[in-house]
Structures are given as C-alpha cells and as structure tokens.
C-alpha positions, -999 to 999 in steps of 0.1 A, spaced: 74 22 53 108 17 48 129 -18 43 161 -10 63 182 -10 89 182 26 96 148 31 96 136 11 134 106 28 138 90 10 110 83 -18 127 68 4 161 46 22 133 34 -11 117 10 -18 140 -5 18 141 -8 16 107 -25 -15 97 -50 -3 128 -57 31 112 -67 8 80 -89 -17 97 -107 14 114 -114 30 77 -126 -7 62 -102 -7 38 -90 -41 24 -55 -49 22 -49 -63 -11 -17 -71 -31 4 -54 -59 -6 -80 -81 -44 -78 -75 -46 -40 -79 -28 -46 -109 -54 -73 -123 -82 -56 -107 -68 -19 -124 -90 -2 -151 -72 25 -172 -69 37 -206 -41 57 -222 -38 74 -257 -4 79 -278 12 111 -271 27 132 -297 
C-alpha cells in the first residue's frame, strides 16, 4: 500500500485486501499494539 498520488490503485486494492484478511481470520491490530503485545530478546553484538 502506498500513500500517494501516483499510486490510484491503492485505493481499488483496499477493499480486496482487507477481504483476503477477514477470509484468513486475521485481526487487524495497530503498530502500537504489536509493539506492546511484541516479545523479543536481543544480545550485544561484538
């Protein structure tokens, strides 16, 4: 997905796209709760 003016079929794919989710049962969640709900672990690299 692209935000700008050269790109119209964005908005013609949108709909396709968040039907393609709904049919998988994904959940559409934010940035911010991925974040929050995100597990990882990192070590120092040397």
């Amino acid at each position: 997905m692209h935000a700008s003016d050269s790109a119209k079929q964005t908005a013609e794919a949108l709909p396709l796209v968040l039907k393609d989710i709904r049919s998988k049962n994904l959940k559409m969640v934010t940035v911010s709760e991925m974040i929050a709900n995100g597990d990882s672990k990192s070590a120092e690299i040397k």
